[in-house]
C-alpha positions in Angstrom: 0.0 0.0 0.0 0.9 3.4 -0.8 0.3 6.3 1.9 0.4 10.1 1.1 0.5 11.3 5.0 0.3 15.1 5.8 0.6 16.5 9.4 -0.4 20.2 10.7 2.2 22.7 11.4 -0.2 24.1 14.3 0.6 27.5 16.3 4.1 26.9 16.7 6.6 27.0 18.5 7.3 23.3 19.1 5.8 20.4 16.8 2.2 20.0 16.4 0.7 17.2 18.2 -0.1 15.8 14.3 3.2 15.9 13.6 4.2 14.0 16.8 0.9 11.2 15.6 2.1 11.3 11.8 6.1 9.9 13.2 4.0 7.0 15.1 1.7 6.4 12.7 3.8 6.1 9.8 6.5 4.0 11.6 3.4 1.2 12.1 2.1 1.6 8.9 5.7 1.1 7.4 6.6 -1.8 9.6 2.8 -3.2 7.7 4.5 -3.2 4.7 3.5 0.0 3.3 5.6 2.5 1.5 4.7 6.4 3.1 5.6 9.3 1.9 5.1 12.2 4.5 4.6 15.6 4.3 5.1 17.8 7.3 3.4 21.0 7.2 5.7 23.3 9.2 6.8 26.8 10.2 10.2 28.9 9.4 12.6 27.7 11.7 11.4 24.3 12.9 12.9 21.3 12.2 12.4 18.7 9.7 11.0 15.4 11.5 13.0 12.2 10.9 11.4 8.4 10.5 13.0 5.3 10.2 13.5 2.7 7.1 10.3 3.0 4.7 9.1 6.3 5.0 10.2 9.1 2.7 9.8 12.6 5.0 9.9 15.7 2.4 8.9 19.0 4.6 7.0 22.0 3.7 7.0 25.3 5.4 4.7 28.2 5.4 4.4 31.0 7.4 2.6 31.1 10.9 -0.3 33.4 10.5 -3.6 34.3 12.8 -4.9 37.2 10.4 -8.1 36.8 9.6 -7.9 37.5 6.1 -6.0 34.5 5.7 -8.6 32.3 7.7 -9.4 30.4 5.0 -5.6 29.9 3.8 -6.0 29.4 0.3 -2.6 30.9 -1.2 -0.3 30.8 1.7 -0.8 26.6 1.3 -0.5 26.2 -2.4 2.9 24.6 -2.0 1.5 21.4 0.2 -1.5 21.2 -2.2 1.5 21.3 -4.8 3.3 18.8 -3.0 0.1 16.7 -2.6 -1.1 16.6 -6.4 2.6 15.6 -7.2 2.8 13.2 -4.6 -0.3 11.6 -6.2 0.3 11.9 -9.9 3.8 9.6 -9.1 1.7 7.3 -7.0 -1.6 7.3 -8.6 -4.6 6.3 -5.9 -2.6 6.3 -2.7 -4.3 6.5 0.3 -4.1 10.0 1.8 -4.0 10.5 5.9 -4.5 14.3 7.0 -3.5 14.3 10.6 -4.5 17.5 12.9 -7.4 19.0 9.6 -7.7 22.5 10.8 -4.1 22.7 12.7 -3.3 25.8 10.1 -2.2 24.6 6.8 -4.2 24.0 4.3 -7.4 22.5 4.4 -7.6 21.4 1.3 -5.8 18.0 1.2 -8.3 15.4 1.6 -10.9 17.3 -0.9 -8.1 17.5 -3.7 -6.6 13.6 -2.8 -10.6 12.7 -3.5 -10.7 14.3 -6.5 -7.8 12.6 -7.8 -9.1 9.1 -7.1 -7.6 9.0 -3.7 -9.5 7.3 -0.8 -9.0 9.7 1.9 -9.1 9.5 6.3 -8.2 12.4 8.7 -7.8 12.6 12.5 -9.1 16.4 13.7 -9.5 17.9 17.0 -13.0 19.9 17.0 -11.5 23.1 18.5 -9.3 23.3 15.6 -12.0 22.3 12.8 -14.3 25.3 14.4 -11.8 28.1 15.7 -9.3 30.4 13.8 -7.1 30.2 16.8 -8.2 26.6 18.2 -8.7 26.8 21.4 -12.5 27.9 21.5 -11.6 30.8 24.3 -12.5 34.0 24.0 -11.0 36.9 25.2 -11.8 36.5 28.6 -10.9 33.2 28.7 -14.7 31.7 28.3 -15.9 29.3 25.7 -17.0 30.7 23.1 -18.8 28.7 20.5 -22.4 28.9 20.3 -22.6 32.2 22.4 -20.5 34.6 20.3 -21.0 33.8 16.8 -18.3 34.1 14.0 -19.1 37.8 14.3 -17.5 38.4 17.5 -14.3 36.5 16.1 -12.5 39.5 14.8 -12.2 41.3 18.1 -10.3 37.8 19.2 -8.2 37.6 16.5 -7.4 40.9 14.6 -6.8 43.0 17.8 -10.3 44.4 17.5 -10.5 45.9 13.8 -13.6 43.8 12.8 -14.3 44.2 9.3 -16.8 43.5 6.8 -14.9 40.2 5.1 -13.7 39.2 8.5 -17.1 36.9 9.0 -16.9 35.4 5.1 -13.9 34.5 5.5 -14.0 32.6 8.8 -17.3 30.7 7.2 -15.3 30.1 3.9 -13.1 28.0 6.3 -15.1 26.3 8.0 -17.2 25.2 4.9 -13.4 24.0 3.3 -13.3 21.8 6.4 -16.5 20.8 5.7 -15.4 20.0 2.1 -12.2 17.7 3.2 -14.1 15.9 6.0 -17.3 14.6 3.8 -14.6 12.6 1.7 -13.3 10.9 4.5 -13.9 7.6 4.5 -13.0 8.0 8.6 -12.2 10.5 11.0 -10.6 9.7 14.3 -11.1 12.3 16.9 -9.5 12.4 20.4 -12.9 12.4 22.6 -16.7 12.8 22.3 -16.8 16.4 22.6 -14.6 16.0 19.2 -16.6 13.9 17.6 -19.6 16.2 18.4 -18.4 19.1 16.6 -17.7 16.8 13.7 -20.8 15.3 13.8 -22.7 18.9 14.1 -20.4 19.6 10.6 -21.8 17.3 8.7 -20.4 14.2 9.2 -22.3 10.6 9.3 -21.7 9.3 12.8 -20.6 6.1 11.5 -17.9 7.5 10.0 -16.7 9.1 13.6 -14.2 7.3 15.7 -13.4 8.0 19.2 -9.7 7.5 19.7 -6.7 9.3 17.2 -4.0 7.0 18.5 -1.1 5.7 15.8 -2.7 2.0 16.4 -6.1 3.2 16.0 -5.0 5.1 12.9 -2.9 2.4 11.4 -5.7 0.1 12.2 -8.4 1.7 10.2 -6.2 3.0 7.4 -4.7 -0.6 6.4 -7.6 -2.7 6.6 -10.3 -0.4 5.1 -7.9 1.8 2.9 
């Protein structure tokens, strides 16, 4: 089997926690035979993960923004998408992994890996699917969701300058995430509160799994991939 696996690059400083369940997930998967090729999504300045025999690691970096015009972070991704289509047009209808959809990067990679014939599985955490700075807190530290509305994210995340687009584009990328998580064929969340947000996006709960471990991961992906 052939794996196209992309991790998050997240806030930053240190590694995302995809990137940390990308290393352990494509170490089982390679040790189950199949040949990965992983794509690390990271920042200026971090460095490039390493993996052992069977998995080719080729990192790409992007800058680390929270503006909200780039919410939906169409251009400032277009290398990874790139990276993914190439990845894909060498090995034609390789199974694509996203791990940490919504970490920052682009959003894009399971809806473009489905397009191309790929079949496609992601493992999200549902603060990061539904908020711009992932964490779900607003300014005074209380949750958010549901109370505030994507109109009140601006004052959160562009230092109070709300602005007309600011609201389109935060809906823009939420409705991308929507578009990469309706291809997956599963989509392994950490806990129930995950898997409720992913549910409320759309999802069929059957396709919802409790549990983003490596095993969990490697389990699904090589016996349904």
């Amino acid at each position: 089997m052939q794996i196209v696996l992309v991790s998050s690059p997240g806030p930053g400083p240190g590694p995302h926690w995809s990137q940390l369940l990308a290393a352990d997930f494509a170490r089982a998967a390679a040790q189950r035979g199949a040949a990965v090729r992983w794509l690390p999504a990271l920042h200026p300045g971090q460095e490039a993960p390493a993996c052992g025999p069977g998995v080719q690691v080729a990192p790409g970096r992007r800058r680390r923004s929270w503006w909200l015009h780039e919410a939906a972070a169409g251009a400032a991704a277009s290398a990874m998408e790139l990276a993914v289509t190439e990845s894909l047009r060498a090995a034609p209808l390789s199974v694509v992994v996203h791990t940490g959809l919504g970490g920052q990067g682009t959003p894009n990679v399971c809806w473009l890996a489905e397009r191309l014939g790929s079949r496609t599985y992601a493992c999200a955490r549902g603060a990061e699917l539904v908020c711009h700075r992932s964490h779900l807190l607003a300014t005074s530290e209380r949750p958010c969701r549901g109370q505030d509305g994507v109109d009140a994210c601006p004052w959160c995340c562009d230092g109070g300058q709300p602005t007309a687009p600011a609201s389109i584009e935060l809906r823009n990328r939420e409705d991308l995430h929507v578009a990469a998580l309706q291809t997956c064929a599963a989509v392994l969340v950490p806990a129930a509160v995950d898997a409720e947000v992913v549910r409320g996006l759309g999802v069929r709960a059957e396709r919802v799994s409790e549990g983003a471990s490596a095993a969990a991961l490697a389990q699904v992906v090589l016996t349904t991939g």
